[in-house]
Backbone and ligand atoms as CSV (ligand in chain L), in Angstrom:
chain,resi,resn,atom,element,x,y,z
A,1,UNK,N,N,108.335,87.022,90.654
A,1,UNK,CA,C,107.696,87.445,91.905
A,1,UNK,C,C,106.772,86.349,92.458
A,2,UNK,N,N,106.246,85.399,91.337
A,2,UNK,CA,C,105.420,84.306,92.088
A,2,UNK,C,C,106.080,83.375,92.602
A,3,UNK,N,N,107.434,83.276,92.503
A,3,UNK,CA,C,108.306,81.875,93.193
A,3,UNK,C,C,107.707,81.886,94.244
A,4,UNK,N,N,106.974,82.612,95.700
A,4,UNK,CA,C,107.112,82.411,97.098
A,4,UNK,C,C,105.055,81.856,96.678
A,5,UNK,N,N,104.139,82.094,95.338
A,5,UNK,CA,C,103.262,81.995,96.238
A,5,UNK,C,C,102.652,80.425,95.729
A,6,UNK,N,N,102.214,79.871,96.636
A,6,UNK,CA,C,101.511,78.177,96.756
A,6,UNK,C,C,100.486,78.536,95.392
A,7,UNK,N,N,99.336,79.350,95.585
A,7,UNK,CA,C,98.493,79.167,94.987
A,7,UNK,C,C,97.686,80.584,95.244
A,8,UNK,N,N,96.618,80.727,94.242
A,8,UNK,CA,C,95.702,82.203,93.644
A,8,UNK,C,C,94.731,81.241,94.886
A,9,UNK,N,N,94.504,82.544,95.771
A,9,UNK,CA,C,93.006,81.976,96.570
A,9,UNK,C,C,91.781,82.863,96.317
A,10,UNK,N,N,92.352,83.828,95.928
A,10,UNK,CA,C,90.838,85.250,95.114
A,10,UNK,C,C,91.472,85.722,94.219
A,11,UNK,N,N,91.340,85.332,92.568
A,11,UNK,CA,C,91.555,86.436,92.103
A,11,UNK,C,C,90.802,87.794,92.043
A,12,UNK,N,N,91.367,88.066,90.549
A,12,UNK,CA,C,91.197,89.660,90.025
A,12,UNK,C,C,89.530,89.483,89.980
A,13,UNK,N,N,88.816,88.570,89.439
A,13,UNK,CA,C,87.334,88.840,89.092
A,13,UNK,C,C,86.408,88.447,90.136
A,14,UNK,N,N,87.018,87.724,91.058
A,14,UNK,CA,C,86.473,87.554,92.163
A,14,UNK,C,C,86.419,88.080,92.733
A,15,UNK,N,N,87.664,89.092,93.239
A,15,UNK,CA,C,87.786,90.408,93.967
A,15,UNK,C,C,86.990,91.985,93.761
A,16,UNK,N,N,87.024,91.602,92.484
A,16,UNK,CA,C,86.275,92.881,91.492
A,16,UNK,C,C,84.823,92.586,91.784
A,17,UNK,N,N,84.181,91.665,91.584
A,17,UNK,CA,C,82.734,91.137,91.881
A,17,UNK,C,C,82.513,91.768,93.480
A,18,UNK,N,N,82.595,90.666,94.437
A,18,UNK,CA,C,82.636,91.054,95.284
A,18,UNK,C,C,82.981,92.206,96.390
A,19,UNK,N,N,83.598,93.211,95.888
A,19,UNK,CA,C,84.184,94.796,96.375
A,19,UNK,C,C,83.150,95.085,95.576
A,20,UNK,N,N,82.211,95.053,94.628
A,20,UNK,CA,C,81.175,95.757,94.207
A,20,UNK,C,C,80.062,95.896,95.148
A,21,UNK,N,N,80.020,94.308,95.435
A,21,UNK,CA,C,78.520,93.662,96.211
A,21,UNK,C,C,78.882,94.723,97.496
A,22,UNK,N,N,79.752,95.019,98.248
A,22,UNK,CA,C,79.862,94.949,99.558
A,22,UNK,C,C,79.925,96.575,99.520
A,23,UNK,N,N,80.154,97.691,98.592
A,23,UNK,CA,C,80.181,98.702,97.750
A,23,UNK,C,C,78.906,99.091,97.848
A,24,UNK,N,N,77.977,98.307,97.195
A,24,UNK,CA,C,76.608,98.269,96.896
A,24,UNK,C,C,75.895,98.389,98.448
A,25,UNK,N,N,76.022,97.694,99.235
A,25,UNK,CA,C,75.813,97.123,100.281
A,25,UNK,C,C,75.895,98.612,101.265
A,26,UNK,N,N,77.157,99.081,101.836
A,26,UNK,CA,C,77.411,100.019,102.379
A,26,UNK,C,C,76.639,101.211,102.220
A,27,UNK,N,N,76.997,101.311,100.705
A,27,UNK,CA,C,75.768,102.992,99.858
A,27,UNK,C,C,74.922,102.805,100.483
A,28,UNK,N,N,73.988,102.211,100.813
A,28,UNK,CA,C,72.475,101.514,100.604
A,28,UNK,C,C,72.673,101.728,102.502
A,29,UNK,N,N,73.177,101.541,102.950
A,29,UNK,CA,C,73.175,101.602,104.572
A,29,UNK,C,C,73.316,103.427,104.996
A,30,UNK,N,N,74.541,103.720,104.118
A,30,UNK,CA,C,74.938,105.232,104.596
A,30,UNK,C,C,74.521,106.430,103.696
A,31,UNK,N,N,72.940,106.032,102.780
A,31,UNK,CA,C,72.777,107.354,102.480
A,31,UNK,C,C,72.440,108.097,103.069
A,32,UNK,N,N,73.052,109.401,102.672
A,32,UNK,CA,C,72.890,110.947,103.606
A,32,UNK,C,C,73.752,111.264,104.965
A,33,UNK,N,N,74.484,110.289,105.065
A,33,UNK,CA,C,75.436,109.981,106.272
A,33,UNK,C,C,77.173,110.323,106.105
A,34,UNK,N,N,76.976,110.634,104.628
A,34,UNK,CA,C,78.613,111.037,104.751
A,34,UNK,C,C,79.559,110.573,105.570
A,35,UNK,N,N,79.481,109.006,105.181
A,35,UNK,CA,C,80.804,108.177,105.941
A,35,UNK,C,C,82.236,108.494,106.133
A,36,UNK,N,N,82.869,108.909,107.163
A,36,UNK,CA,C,84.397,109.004,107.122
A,36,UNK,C,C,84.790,107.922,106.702
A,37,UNK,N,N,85.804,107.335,105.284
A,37,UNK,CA,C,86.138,105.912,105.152
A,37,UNK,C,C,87.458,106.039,105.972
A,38,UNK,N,N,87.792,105.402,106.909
A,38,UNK,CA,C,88.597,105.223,107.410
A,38,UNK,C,C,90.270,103.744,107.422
A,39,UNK,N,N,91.499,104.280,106.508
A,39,UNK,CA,C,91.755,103.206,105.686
A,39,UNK,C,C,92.649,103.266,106.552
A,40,UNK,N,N,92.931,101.695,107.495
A,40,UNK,CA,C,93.906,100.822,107.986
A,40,UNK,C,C,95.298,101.241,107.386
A,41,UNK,N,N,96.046,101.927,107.568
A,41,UNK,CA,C,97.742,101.362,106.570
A,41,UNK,C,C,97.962,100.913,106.685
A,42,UNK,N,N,99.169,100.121,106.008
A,42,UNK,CA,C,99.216,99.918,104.579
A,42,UNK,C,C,98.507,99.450,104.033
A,43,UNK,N,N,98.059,98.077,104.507
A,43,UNK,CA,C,97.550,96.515,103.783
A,43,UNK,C,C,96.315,96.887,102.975
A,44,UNK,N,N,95.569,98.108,103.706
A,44,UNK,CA,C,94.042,98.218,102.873
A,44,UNK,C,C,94.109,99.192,102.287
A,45,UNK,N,N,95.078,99.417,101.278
A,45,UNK,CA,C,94.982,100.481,100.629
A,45,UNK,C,C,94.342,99.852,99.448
A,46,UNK,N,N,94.784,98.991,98.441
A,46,UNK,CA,C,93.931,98.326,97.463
A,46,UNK,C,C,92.518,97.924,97.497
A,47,UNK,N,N,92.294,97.709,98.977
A,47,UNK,CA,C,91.160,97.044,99.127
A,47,UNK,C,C,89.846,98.479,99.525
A,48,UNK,N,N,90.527,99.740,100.436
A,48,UNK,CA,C,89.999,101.231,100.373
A,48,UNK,C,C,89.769,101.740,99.108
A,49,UNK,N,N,90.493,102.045,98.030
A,49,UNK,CA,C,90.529,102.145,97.129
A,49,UNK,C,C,89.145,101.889,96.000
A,50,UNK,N,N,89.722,100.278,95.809
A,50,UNK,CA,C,88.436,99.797,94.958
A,50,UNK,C,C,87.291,100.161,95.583
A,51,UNK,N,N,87.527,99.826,96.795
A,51,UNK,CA,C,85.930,100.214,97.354
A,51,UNK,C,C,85.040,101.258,97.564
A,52,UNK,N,N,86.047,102.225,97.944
A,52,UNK,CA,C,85.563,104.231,97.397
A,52,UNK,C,C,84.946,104.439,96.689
A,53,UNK,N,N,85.215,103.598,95.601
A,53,UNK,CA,C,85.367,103.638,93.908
A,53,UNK,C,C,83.872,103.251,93.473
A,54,UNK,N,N,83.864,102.526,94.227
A,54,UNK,CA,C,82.600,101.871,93.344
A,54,UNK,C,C,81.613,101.829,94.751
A,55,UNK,N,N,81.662,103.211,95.845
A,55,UNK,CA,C,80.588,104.075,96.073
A,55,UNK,C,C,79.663,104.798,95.460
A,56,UNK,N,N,78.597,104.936,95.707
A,56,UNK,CA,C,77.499,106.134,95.246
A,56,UNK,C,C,77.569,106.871,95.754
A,57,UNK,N,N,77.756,107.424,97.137
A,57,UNK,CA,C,77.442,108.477,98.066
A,57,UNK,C,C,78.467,108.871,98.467
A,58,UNK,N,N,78.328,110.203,98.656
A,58,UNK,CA,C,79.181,111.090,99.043
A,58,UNK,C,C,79.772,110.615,100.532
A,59,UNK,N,N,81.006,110.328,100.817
A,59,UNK,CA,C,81.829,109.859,101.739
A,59,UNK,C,C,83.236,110.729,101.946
A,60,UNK,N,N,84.173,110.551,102.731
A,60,UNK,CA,C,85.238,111.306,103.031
A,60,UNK,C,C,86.470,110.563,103.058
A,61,UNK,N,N,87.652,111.102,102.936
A,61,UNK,CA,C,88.661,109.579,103.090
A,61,UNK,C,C,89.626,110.194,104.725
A,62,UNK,N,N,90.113,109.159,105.525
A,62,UNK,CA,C,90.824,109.534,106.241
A,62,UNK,C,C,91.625,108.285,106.131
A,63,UNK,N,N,93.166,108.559,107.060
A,63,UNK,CA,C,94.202,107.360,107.286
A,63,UNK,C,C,94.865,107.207,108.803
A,64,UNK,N,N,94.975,106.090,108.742
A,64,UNK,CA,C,95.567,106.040,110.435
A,64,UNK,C,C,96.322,104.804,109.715
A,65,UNK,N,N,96.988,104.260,110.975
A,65,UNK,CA,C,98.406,103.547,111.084
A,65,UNK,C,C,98.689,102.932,112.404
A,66,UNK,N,N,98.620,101.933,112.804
A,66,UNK,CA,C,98.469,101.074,114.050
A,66,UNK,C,C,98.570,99.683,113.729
A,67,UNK,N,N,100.105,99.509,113.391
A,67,UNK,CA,C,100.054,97.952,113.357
A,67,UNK,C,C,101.917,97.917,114.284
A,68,UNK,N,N,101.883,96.844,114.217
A,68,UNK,CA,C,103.328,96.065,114.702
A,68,UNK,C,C,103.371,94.655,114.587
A,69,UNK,N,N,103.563,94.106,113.052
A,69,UNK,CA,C,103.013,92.680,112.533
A,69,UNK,C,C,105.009,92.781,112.126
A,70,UNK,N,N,105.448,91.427,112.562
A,70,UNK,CA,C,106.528,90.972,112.141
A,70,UNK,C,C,106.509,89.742,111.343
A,71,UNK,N,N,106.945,89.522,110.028
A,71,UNK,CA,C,106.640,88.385,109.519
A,71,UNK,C,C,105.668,87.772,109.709
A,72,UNK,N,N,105.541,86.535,110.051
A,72,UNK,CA,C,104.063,86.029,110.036
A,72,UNK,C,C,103.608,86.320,111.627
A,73,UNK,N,N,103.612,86.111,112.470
A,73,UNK,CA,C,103.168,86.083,113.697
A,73,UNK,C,C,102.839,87.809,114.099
A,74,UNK,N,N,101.016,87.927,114.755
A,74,UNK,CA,C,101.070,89.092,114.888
A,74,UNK,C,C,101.757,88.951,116.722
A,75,UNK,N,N,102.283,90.481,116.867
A,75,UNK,CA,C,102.649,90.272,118.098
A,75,UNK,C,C,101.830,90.873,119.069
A,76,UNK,N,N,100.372,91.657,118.402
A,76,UNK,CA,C,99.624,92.016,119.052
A,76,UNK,C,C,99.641,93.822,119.809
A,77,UNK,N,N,100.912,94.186,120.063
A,77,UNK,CA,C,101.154,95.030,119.879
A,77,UNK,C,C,100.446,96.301,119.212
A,78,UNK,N,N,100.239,97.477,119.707
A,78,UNK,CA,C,99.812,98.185,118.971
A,78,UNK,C,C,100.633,99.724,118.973
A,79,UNK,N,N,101.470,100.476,117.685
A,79,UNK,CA,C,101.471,101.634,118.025
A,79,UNK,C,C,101.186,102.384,116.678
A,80,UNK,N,N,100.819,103.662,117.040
A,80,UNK,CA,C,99.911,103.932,116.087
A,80,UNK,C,C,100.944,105.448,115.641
A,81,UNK,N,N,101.441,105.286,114.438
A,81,UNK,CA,C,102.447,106.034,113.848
A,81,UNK,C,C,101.792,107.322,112.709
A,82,UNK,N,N,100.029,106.821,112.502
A,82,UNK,CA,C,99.457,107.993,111.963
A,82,UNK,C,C,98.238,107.994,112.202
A,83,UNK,N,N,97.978,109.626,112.975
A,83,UNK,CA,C,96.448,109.561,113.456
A,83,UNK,C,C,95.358,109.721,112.171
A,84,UNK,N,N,93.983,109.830,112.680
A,84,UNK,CA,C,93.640,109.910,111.964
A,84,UNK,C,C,93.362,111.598,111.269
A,85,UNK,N,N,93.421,112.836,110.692
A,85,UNK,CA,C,93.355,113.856,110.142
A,85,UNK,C,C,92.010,114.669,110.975
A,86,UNK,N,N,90.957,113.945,110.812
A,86,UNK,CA,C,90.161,114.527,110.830
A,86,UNK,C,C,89.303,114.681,112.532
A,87,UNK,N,N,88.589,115.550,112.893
A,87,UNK,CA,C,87.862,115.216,114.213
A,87,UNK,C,C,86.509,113.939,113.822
A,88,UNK,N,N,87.095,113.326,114.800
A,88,UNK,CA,C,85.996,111.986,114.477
A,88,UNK,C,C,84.467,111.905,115.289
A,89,UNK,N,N,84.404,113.106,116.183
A,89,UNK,CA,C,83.063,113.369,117.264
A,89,UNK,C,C,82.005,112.910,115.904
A,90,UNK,N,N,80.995,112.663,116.498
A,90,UNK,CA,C,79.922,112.419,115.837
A,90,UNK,C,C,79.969,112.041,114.330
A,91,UNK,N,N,80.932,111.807,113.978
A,91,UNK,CA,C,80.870,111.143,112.400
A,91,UNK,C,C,80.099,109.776,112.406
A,92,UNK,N,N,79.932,109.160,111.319
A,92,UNK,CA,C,79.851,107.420,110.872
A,92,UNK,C,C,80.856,106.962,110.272
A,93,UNK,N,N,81.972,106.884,111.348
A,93,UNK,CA,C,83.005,106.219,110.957
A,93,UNK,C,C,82.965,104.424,110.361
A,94,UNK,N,N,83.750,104.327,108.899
A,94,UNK,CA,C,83.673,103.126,108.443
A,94,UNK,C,C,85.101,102.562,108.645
A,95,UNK,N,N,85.814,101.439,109.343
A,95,UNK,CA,C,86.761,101.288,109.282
A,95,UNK,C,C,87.044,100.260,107.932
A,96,UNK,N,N,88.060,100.783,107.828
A,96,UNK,CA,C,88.213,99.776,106.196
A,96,UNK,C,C,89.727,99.333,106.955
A,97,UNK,N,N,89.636,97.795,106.458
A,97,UNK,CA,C,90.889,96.615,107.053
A,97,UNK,C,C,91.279,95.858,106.189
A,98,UNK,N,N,92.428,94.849,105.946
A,98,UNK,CA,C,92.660,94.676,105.127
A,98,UNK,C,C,92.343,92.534,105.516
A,99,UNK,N,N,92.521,92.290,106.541
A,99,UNK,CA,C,92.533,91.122,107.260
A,99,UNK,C,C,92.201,90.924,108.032
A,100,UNK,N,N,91.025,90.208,109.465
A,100,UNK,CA,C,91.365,90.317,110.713
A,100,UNK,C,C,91.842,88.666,110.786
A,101,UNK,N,N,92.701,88.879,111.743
A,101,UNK,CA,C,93.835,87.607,111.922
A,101,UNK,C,C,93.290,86.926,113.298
A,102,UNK,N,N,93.900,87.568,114.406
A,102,UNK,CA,C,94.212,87.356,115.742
A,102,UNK,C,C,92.596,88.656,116.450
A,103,UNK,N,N,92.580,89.617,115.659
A,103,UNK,CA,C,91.370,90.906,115.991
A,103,UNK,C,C,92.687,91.554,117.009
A,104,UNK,N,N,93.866,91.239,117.363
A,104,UNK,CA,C,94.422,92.255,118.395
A,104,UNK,C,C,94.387,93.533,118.153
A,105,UNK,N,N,95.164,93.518,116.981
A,105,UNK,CA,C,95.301,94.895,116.206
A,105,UNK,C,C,94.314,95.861,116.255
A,106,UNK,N,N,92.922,95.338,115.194
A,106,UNK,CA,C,91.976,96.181,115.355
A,106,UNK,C,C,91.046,96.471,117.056
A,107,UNK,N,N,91.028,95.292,117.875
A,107,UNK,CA,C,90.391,95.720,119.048
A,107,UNK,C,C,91.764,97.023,119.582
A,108,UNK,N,N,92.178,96.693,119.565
A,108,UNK,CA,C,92.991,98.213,119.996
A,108,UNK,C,C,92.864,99.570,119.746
A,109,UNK,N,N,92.988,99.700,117.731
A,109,UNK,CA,C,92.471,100.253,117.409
A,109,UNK,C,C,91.270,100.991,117.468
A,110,UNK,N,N,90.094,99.802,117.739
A,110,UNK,CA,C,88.734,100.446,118.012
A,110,UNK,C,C,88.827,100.873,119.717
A,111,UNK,N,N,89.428,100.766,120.047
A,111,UNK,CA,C,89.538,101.523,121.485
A,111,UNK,C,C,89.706,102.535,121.561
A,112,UNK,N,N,90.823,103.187,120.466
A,112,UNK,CA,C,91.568,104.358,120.286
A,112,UNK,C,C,90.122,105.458,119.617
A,113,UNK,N,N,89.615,104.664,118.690
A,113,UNK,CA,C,88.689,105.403,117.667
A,113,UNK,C,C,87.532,105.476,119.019
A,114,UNK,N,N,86.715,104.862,119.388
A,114,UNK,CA,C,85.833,105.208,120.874
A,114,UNK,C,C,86.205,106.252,121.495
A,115,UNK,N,N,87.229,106.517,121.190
A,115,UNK,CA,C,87.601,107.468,122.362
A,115,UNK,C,C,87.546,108.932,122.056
A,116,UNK,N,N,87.572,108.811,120.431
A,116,UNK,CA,C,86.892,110.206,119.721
A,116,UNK,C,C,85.290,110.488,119.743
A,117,UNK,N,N,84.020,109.681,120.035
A,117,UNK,CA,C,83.242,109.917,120.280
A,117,UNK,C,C,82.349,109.766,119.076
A,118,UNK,N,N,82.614,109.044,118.182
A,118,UNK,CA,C,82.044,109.103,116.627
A,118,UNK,C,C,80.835,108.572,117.213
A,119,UNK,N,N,79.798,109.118,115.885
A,119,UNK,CA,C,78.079,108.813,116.197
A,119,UNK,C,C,78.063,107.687,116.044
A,120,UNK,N,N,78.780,107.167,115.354
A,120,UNK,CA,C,79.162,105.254,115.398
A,120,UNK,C,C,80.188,104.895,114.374
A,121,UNK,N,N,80.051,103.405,114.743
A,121,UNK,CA,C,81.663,102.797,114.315
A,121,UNK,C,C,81.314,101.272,113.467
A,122,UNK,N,N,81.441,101.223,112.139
A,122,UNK,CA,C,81.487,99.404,111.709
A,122,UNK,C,C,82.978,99.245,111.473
A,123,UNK,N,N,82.880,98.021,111.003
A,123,UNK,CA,C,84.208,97.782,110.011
A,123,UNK,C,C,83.989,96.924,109.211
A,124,UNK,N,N,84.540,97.016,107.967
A,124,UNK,CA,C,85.058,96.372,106.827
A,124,UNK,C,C,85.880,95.880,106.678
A,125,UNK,N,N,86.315,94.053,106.384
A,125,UNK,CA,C,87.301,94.053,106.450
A,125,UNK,C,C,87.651,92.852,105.055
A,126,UNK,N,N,88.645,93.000,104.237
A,126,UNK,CA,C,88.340,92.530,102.727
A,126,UNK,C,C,88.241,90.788,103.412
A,127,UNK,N,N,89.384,90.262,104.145
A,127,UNK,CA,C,89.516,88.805,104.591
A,127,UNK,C,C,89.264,88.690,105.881
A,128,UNK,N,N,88.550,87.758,106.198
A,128,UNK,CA,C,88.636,87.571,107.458
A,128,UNK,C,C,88.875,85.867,107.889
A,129,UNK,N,N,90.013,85.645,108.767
A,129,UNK,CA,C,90.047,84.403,109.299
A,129,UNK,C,C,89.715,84.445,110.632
A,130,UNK,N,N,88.640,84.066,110.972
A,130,UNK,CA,C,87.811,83.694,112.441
A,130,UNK,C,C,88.856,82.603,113.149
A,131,UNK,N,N,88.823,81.648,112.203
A,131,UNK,CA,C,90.137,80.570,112.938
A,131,UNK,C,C,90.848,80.752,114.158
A,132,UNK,N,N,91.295,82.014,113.724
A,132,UNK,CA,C,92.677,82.537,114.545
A,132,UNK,C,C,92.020,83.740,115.271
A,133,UNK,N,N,90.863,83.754,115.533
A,133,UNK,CA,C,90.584,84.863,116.921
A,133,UNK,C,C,90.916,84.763,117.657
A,134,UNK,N,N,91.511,85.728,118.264
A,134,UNK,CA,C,91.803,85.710,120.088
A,134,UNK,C,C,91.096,86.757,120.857
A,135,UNK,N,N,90.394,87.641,120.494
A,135,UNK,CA,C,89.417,88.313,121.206
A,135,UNK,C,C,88.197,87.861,120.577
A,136,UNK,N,N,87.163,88.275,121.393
A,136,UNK,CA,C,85.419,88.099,120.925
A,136,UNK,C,C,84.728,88.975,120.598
A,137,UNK,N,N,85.423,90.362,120.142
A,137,UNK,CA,C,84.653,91.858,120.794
A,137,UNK,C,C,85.191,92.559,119.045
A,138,UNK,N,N,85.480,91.243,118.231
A,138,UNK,CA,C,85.530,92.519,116.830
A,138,UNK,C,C,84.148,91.639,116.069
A,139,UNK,N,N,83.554,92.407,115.681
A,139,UNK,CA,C,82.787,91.332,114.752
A,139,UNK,C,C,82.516,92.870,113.619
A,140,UNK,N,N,83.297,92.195,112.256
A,140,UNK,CA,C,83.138,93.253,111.086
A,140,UNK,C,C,81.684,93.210,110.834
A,141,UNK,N,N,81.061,94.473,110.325
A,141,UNK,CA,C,79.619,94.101,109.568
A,141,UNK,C,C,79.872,93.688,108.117
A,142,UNK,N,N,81.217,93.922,107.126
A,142,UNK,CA,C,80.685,93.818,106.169
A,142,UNK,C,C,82.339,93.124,105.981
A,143,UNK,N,N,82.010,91.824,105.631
A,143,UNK,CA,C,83.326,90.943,105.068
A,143,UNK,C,C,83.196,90.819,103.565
A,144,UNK,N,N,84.525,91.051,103.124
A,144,UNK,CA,C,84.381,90.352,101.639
A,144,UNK,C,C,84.608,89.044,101.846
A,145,UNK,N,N,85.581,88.185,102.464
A,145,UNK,CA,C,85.559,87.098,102.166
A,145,UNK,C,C,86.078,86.635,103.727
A,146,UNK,N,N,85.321,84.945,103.818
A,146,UNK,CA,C,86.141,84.170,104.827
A,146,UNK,C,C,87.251,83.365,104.281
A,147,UNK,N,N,88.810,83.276,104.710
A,147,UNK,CA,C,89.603,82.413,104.473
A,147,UNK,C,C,89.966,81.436,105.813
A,148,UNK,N,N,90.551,80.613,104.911
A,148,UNK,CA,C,91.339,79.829,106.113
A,148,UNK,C,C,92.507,79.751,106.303
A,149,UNK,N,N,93.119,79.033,107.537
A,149,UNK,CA,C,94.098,80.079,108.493
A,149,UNK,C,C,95.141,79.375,107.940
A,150,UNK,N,N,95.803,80.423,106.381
A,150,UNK,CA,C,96.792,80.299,105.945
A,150,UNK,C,C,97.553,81.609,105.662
A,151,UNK,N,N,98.865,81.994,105.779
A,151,UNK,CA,C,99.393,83.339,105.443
A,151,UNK,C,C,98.829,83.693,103.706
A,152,UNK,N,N,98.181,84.894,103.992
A,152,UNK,CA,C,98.129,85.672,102.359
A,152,UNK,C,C,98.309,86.549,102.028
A,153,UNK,N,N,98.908,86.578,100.954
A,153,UNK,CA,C,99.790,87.886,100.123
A,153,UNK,C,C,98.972,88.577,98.889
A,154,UNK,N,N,99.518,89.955,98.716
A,154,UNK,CA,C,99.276,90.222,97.286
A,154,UNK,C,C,97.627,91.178,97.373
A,155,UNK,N,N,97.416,92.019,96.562
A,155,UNK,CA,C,96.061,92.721,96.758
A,155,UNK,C,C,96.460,94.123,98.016
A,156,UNK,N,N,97.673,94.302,98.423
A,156,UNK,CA,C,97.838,95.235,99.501
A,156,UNK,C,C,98.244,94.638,100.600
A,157,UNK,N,N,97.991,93.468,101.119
A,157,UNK,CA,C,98.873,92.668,101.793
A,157,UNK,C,C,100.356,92.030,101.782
A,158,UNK,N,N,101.167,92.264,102.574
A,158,UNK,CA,C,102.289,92.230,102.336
A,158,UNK,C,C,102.998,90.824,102.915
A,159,UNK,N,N,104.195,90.664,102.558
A,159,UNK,CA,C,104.979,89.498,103.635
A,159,UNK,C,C,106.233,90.275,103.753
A,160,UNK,N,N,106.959,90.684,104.974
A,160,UNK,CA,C,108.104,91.189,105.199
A,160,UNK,C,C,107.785,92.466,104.015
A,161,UNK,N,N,106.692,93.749,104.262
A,161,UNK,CA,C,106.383,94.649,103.356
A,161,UNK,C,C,106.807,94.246,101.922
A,162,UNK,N,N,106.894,93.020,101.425
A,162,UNK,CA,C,106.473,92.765,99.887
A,162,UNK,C,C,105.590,91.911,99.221
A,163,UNK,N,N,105.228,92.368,97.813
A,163,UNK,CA,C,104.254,91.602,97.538
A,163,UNK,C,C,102.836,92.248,97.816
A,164,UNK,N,N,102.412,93.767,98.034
A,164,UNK,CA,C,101.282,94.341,98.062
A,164,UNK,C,C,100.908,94.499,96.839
A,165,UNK,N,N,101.996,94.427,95.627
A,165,UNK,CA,C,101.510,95.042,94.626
A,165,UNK,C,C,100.730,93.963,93.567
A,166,UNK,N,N,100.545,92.505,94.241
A,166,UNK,CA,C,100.190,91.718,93.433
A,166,UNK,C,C,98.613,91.769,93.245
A,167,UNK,N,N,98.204,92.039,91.758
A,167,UNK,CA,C,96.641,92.019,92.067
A,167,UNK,C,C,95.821,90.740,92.363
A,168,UNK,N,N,96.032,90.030,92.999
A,168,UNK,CA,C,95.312,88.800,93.613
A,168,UNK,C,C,95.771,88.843,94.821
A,169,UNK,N,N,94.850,87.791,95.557
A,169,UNK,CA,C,95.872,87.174,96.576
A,169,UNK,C,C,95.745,85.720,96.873
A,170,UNK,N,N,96.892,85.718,97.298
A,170,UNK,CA,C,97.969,84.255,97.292
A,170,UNK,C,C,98.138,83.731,98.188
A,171,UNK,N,N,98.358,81.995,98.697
A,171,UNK,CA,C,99.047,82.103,99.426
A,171,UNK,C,C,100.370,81.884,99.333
A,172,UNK,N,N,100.932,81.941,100.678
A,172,UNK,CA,C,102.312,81.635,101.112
A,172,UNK,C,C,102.607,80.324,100.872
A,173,UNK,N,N,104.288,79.816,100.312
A,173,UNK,CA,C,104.124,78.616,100.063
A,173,UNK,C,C,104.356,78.058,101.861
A,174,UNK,N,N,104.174,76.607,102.028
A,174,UNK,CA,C,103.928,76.382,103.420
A,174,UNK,C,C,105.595,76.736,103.991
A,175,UNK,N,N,106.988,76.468,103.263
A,175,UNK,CA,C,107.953,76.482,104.220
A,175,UNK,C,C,108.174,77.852,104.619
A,176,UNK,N,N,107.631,79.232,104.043
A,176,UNK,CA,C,108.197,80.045,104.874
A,176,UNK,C,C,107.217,80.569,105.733
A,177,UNK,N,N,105.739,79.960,105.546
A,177,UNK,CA,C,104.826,80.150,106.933
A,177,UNK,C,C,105.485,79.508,108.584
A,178,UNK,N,N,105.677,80.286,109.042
A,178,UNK,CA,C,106.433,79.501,110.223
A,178,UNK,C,C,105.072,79.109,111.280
L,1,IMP,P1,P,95.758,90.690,113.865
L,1,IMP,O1,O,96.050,91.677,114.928
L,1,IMP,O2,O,96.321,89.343,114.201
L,1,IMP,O3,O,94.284,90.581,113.531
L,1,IMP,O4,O,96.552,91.112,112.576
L,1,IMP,C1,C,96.162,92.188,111.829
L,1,IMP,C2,C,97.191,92.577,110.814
L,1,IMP,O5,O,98.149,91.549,110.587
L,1,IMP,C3,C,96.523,92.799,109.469
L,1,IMP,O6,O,96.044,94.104,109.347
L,1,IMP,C4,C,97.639,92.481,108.506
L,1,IMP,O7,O,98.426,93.620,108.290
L,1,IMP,C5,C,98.458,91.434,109.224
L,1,IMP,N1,N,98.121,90.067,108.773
L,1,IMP,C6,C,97.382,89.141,109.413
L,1,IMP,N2,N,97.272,88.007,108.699
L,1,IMP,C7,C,97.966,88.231,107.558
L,1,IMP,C8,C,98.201,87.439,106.377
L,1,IMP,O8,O,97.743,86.288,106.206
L,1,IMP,N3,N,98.945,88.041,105.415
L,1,IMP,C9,C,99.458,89.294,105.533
L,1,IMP,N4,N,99.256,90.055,106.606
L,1,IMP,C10,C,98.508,89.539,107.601
């Protein structure tokens, strides 16, 4: 399964460390607030997960679904194939993400979520490459990590939906980054 990846850019203990800190971090912002965690599909399911996990405070889980990513290039696109469950009026919605790339995706997204009326809105997002912004209007409060603007796999992130199940993440070797 590792033939496609170049190289480990976070592992397992790095990942584990840090999803604590940012864990730690959140509790400490939303006690008594009963956060809706709100988990991106697919890509942030590993990264929702750990991070639930190693909450203190009582929080809620919900899922939505709003991507249209083809191989490497996002196309920006947005349709959203699962709402979210719950009424979102006045909650403290946390969005949990798995990457922001381009921000298309999620500024869309957070358009959609505004429009439920939540008492407010952050996001979380495990990677973030600024590099490759094309809007100005996402700024996560709580990043696990900055990368640079290379395709990465593995940890819940996928390439052509494979390769979520790798517990690190990787990158792509350069020939099939197009
Ligand atoms: P954006 O709209 O360009 O910010 O792309 C957001 C989505 O594209 C993420 O939620 C991921 O699903 C996917 N994506 C962006 N960059 C990568 C990457 O390096 N590896 C895997 N998926 C990625």
């Amino acid at each position: 399964m590792q033939e496609v990846i170049k190289k480990v850019l976070i592992n397992e203990e790095q990942l584990d460390k840090r999803i604590k800190e940012v864990a730690k971090e959140i509790s400490n912002d939303y006690k008594d607030k009963t956060p809706v965690m709100l988990c991106l599909l697919k890509g942030s399911v590993s990264y929702f997960t750990r991070l639930c996990e190693n909450m203190d405070i009582k929080l809620v889980y919900d899922f939505m679904k709003a991507s249209s990513y083809h191989g490497t290039e996002s196309t920006g696109e947005v349709k959203v194939t699962v709402s979210p469950s719950m009424d979102l009026k006045d909650k403290h919605v946390i969005v949990v993400e798995d990457i922001i790339d381009t921000g298309l995706t999620l500024s869309n997204v957070m358009k959609i979520l505004q429009s439920y009326e939540p008492a407010s809105i952050e996001i979380t997002t495990l990677l973030d490459k600024p590099a490759r912004r094309l809007t100005d209007g996402i700024n996560p409060k709580y990043v696990g990590f900055v990368i640079p603007d290379e395709f990465v796999l593995g940890f819940g992130l996928d390439w052509d939906e494979e390769y979520r199940n790798l517990p690190y993440v990787g990158v792509l070797k350069d020939e099939y980054y197009k």
